[in-house]
C-alpha positions in Angstrom: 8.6 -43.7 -14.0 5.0 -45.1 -15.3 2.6 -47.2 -13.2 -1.1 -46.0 -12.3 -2.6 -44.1 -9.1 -5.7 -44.8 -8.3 -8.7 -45.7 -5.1 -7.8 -49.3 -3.6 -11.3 -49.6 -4.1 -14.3 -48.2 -5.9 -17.1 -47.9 -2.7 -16.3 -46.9 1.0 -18.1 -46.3 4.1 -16.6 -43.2 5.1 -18.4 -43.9 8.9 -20.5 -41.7 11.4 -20.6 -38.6 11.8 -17.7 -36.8 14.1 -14.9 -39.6 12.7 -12.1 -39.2 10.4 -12.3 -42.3 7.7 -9.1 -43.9 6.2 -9.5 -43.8 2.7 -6.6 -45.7 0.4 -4.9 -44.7 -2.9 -2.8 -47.4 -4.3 -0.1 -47.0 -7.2 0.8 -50.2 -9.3 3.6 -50.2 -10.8 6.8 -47.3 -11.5 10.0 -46.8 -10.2 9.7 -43.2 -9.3 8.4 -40.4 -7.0 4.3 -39.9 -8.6 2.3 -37.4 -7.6 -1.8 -37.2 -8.3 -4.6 -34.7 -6.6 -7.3 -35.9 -5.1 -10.5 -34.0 -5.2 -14.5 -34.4 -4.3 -16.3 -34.1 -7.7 -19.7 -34.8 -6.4 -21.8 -36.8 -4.2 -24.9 -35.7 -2.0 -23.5 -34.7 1.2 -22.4 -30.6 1.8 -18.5 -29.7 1.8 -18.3 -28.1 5.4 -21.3 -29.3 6.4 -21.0 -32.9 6.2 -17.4 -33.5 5.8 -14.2 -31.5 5.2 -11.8 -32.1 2.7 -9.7 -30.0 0.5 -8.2 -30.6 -2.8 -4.9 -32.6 -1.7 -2.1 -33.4 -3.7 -0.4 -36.9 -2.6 3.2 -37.9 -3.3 4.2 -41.4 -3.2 8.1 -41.7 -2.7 9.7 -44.2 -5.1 9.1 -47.4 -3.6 5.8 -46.6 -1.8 2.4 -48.2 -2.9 -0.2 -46.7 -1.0 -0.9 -43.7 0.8 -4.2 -43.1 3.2 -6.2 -40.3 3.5 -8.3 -38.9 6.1 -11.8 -37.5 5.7 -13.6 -35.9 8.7 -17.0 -36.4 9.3 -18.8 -33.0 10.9 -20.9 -34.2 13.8 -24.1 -32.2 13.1 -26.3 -34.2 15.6 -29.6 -34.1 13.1 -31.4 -36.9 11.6 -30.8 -36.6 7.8 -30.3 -40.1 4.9 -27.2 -41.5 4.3 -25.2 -39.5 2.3 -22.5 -39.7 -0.3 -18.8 -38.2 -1.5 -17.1 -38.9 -4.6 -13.7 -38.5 -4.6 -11.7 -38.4 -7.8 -7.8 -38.9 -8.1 -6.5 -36.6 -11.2 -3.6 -34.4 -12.4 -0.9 -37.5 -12.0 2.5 -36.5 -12.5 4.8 -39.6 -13.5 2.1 -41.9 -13.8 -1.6 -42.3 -15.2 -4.9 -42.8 -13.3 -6.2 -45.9 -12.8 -9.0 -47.5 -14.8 -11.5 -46.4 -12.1 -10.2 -43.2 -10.6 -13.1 -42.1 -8.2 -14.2 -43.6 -4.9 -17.8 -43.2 -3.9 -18.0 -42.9 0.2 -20.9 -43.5 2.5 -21.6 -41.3 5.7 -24.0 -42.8 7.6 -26.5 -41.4 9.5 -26.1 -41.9 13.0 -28.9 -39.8 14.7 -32.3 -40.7 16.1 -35.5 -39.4 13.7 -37.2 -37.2 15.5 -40.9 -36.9 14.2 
């Protein structure tokens, strides 16, 4: 099996708030089916608040090189910063995680600072 599972890249701009961003996990090399979760770890932006996203286990089928997953944005229509997610990729079965196995998204703030 072998090869490595791991974020396509290391930064995204997970978008404005009420979207659902594309995020890509890419697997280099292995013949096999690999599976690896994919978790946030951190960042400053609120789990149900800002975004939803639960733990997630992704399969790749033998052959298959990347896989895309969604994160929703919650529309909470107040002015706050830009805020951030890390996602990490872990627990691979038939493979190892890439170098770099977190992805650091951006949610940018889309609302109007009200004084």
């Amino acid at each position: 099996f072998g090869g490595t599972v791991g974020f396509a890249a290391s930064a995204a701009v997970l978008g404005v708030e009420g979207t659902a961003v594309a995020v890509g996990l890419a697997r280099t090399g292995g013949t096999g089916a690999q599976t690896v979760t994919v978790a946030v770890t951190g960042g400053t932006a609120t789990p149900g608040v800002d975004f939803t996203f639960a733990p997630t286990a992704v399969t790749f089928a033998p052959g298959e090189v990347v896989q895309t997953l969604l994160v929703p944005i919650v529309a909470d229509g107040g002015y706050e910063p830009d805020e951030t997610v890390v996602l990490r990729a872990g627990d691979p079965t038939n493979a190892t995680n890439a170098a770099s196995p977190t992805v650091t998204g951006t949610i940018l703030n889309d609302d109007a600072f009200v004084p």
